[in-house]
NUMIBA-76462 format. One record per residue (C-alpha): residue number from 1; residue in three letters; x, y, z. Coordinates in pm, whole numbers, m for minus. Layout:
<rs>
{seq:NUM	type:ala	x:X	y:Y	z:Z}
...
</rs>
This chain:
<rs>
{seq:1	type:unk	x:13657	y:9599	z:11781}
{seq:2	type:unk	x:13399	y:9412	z:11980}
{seq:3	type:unk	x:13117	y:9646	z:12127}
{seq:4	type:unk	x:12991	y:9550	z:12423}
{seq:5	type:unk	x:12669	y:9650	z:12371}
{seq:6	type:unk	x:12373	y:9473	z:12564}
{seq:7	type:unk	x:12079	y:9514	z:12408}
{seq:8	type:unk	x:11810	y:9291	z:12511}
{seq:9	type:unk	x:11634	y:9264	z:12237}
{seq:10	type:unk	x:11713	y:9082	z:11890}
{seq:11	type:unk	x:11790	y:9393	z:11708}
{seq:12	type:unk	x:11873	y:9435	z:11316}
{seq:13	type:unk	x:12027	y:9746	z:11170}
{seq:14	type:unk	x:11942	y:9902	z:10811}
{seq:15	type:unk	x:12100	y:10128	z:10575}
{seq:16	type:unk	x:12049	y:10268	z:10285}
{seq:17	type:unk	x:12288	y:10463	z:10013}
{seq:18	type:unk	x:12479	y:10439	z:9686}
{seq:19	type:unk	x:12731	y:10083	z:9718}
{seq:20	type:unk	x:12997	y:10345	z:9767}
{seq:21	type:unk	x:12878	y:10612	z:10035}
{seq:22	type:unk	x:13006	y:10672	z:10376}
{seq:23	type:unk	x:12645	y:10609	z:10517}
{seq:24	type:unk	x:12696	y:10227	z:10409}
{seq:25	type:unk	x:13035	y:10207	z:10505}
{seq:26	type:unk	x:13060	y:10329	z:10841}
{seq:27	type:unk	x:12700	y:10133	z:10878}
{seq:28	type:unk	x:12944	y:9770	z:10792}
{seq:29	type:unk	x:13202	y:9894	z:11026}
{seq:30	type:unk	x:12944	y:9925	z:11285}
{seq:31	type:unk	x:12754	y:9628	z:11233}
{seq:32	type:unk	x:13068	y:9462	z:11253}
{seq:33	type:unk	x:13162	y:9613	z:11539}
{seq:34	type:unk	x:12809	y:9512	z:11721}
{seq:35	type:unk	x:12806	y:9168	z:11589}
{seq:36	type:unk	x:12508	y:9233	z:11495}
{seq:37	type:unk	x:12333	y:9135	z:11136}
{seq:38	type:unk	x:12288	y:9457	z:10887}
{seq:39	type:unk	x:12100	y:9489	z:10582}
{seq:40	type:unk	x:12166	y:9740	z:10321}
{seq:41	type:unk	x:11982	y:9834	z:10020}
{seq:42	type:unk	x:12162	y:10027	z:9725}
{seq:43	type:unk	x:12032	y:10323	z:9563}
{seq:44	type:unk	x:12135	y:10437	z:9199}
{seq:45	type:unk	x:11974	y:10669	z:8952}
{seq:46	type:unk	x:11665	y:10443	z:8870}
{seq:47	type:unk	x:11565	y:10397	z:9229}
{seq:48	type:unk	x:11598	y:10730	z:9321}
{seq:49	type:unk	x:11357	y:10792	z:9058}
{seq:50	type:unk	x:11133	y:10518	z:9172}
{seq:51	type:unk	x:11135	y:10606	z:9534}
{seq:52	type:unk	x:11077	y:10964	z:9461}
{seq:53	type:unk	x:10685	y:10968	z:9360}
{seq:54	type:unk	x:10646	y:10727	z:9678}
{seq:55	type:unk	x:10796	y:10936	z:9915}
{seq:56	type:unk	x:10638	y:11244	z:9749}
{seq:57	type:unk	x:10297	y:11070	z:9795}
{seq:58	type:unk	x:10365	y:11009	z:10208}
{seq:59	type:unk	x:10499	y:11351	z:10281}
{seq:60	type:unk	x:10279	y:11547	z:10005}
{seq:61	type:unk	x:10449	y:11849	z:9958}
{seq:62	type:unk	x:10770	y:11860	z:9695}
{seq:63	type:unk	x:11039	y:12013	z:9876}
{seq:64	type:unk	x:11389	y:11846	z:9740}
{seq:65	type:unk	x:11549	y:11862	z:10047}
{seq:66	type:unk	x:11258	y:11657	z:10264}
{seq:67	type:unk	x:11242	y:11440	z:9964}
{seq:68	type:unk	x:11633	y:11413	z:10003}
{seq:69	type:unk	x:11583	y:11332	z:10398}
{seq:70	type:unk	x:11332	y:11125	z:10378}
{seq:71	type:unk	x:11390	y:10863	z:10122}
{seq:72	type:unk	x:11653	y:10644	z:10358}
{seq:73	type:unk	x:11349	y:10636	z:10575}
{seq:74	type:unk	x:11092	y:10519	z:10333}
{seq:75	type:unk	x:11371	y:10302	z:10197}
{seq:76	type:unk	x:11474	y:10145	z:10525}
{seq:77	type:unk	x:11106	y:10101	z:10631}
{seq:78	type:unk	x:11047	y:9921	z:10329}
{seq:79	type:unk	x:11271	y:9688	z:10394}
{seq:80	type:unk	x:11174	y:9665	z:10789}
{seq:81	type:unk	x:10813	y:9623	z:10647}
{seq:82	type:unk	x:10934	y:9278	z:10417}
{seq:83	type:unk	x:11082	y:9153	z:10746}
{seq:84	type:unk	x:10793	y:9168	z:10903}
{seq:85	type:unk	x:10868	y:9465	z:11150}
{seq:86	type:unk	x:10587	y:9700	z:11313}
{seq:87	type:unk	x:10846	y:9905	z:11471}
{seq:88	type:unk	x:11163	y:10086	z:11421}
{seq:89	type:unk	x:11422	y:10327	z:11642}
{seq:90	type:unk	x:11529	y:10695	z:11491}
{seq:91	type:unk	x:11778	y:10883	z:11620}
{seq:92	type:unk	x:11563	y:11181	z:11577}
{seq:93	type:unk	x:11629	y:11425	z:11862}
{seq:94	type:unk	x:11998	y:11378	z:11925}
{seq:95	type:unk	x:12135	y:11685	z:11740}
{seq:96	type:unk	x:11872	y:11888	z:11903}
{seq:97	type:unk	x:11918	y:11752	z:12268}
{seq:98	type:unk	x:12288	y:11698	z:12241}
{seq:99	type:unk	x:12422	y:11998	z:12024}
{seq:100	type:unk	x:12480	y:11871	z:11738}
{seq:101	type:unk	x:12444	y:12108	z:11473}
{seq:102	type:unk	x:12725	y:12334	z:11353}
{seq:103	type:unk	x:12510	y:12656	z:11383}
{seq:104	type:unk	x:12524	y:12622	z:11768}
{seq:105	type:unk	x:12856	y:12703	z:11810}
{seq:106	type:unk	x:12785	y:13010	z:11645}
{seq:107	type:unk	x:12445	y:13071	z:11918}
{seq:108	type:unk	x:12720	y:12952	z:12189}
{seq:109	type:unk	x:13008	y:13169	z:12139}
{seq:110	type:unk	x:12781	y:13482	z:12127}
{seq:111	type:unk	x:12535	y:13390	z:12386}
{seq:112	type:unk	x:12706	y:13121	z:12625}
{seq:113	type:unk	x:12463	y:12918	z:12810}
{seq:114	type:unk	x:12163	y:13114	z:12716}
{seq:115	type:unk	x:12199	y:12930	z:12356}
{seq:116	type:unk	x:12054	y:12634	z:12586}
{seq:117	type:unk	x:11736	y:12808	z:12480}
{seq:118	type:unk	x:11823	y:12818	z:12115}
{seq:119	type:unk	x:11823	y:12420	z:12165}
{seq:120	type:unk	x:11512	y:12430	z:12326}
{seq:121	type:unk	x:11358	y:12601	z:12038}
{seq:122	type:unk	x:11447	y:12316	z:11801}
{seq:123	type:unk	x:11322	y:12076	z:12027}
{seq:124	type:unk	x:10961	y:12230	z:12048}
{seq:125	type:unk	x:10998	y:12284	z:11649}
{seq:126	type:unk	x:11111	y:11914	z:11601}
{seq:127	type:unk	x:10762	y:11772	z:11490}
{seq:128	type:unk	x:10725	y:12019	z:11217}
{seq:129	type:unk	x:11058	y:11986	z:11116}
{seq:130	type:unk	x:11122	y:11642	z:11121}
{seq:131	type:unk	x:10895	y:11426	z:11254}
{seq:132	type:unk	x:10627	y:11453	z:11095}
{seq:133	type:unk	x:10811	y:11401	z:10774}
{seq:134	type:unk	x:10994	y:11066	z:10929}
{seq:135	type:unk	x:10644	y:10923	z:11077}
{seq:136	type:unk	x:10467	y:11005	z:10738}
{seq:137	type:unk	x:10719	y:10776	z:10496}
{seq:138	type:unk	x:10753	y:10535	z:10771}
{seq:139	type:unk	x:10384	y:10494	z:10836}
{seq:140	type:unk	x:10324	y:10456	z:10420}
{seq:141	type:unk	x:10524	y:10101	z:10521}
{seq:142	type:unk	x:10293	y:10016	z:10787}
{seq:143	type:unk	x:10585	y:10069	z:11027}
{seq:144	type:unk	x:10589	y:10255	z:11338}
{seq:145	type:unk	x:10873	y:10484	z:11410}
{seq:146	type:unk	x:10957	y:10558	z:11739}
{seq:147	type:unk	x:11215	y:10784	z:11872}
{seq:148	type:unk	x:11419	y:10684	z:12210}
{seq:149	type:unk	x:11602	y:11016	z:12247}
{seq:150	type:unk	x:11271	y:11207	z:12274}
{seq:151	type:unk	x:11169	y:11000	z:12606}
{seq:152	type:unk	x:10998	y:11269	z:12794}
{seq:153	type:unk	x:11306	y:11160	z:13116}
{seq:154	type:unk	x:11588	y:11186	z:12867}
{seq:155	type:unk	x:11439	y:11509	z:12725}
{seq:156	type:unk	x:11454	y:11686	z:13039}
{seq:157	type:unk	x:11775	y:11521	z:13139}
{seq:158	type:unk	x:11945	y:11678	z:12844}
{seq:159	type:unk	x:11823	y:12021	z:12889}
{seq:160	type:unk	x:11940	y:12084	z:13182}
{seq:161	type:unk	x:12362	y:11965	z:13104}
{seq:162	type:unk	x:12481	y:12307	z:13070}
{seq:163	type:unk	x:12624	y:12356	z:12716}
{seq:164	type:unk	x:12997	y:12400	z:12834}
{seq:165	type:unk	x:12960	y:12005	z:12827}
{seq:166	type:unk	x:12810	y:11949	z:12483}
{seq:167	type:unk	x:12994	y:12190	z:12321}
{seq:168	type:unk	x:13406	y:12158	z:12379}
{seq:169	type:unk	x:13481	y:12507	z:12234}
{seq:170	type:unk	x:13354	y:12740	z:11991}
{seq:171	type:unk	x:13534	y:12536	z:11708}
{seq:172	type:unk	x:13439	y:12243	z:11856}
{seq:173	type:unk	x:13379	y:12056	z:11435}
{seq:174	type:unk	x:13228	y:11738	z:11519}
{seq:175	type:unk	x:12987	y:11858	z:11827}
{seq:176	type:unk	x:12767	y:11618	z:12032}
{seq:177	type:unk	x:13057	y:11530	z:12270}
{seq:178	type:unk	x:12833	y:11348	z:12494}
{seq:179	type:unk	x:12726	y:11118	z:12269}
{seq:180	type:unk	x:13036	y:11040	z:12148}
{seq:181	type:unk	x:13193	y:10982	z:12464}
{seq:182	type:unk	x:12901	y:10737	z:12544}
{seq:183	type:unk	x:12991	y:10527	z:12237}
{seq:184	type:unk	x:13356	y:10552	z:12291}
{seq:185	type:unk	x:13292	y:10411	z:12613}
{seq:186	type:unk	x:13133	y:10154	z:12469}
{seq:187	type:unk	x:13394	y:10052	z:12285}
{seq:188	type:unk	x:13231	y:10168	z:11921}
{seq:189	type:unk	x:13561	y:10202	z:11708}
{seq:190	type:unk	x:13724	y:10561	z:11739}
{seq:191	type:unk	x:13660	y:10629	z:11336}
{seq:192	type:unk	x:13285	y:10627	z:11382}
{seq:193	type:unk	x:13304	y:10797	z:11747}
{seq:194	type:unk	x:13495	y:11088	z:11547}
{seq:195	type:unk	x:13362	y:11083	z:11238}
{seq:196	type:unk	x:13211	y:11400	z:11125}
{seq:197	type:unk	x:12825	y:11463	z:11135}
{seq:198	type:unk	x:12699	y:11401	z:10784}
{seq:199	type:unk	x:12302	y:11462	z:10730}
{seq:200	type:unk	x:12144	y:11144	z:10574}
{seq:201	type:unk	x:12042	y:11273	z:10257}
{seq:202	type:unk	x:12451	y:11376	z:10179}
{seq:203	type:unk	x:12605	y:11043	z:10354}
{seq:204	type:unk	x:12390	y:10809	z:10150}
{seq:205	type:unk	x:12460	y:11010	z:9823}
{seq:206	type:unk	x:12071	y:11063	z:9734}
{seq:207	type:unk	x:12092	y:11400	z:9734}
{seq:208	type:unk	x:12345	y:11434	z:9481}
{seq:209	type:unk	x:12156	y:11135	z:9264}
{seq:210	type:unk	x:11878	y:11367	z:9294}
{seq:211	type:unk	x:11978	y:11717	z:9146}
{seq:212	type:unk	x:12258	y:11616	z:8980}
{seq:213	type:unk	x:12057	y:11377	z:8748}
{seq:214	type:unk	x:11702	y:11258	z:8853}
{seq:215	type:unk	x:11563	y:11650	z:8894}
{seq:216	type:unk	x:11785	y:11741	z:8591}
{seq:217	type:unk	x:11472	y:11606	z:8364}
{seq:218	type:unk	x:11242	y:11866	z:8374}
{seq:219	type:unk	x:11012	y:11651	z:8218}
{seq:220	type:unk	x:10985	y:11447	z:8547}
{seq:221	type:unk	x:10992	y:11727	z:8752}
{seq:222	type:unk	x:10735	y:11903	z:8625}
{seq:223	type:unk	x:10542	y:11591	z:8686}
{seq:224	type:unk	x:10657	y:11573	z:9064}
{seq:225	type:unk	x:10532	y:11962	z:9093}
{seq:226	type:unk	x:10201	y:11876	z:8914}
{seq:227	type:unk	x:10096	y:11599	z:9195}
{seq:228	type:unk	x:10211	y:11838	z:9455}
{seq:229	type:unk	x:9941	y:12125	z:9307}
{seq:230	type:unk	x:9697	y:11871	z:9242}
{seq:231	type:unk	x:9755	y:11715	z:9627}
</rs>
């Protein structure tokens, strides 16, 4: 399916994840999709190792699940940095803004449009949470990070959509309706405008890399802990 997607601006898309994940795969699809060119770097065991003292080092705290989260960044800024890039779009923001995470249709069925303020709450709690995690292994690249959903005008444009339209019911699974019917509008294939939300750390399969073998050897993560005391 063609996209027709007007950007602009020349415009290349990264992606980062095991040969086999879903991140990579629905990346190609949309690439494809965009006509636009796509670069993807492959993680196994021995990078995941690699990559973890470096993204340790830019967020300094060890916390497996930021260290999950946060190595597609530092990978994909990497390779943004050899390209010669100062600057590069997140999607940061979009769960927050647009309803994304499964937990609000919990604060929606039992609260209605007061869980508007339950959004709210994770969009003033954002930097903390995320952000300054993203700018940190982004920044260790020499690359800028900026974050088009948090636009101060779409900000308050999304708070105020009452709920009933980001959330289709109270087991509404794949959320963010919006957004979704944005891309199927744009004519982005209906198996990525449906395709369940996967955090970035599970769809590029570095999480399971990581505690399934990497933090297995206590010997190496007793070293991780040890820079994180002496940091």
């Amino acid at each position: 399916a063609r996209i027709t997607l007007d950007l602009g601006v020349e415009t290349s898309l990264y992606s980062v994840g095991r040969g086999t994940s879903p991140d990579v795969k629905f990346a190609q699809k949309a690439a494809r999709g965009m006509h636009l060119p796509l670069k993807i770097q492959t993680v196994e065991e021995e990078d995941v190792r690699k990559y973890c003292e470096l993204v340790l080092k830019a967020i300094e705290e060890f916390n497996v699940m930021k260290l999950g989260v946060g190595m597609p960044s530092y990978i994909a800024s990497e390779m943004g940095h050899r390209d010669g890039l100062k600057v590069m779009l997140s999607g940061q923001g979009a769960d927050e803004l647009f309803a994304g995470y499964n937990r609000y249709l919990k604060f929606y069925e039992e609260r209605g449009e007061k869980a508007a303020e339950d959004l709210k709450s994770d969009v003033l709690n954002l930097y903390h949470v995320n952000l300054q995690r993203d700018d940190a292994v982004t920044m260790a690249n020499s690359v800028e990070l900026r974050v088009p959903y948090l636009d101060r005008d779409v900000v308050n444009l999304a708070m105020k959509i009452p709920m009933k339209y980001k959330i289709k019911s109270f087991d509404d699974s794949l959320r963010k309706c919006i957004l979704r019917e944005v891309a199927a509008d744009l004519g982005v294939p209906d198996e990525i405008v449906k395709r369940p939300k996967k955090a970035a750390q599970y769809g590029s399969g570095i999480h399971k890399i990581l505690v399934k073998k990497v933090l297995k050897d206590e010997t190496y993560r007793n070293k991780l802990e040890r820079y994180r005391r002496v940091a």
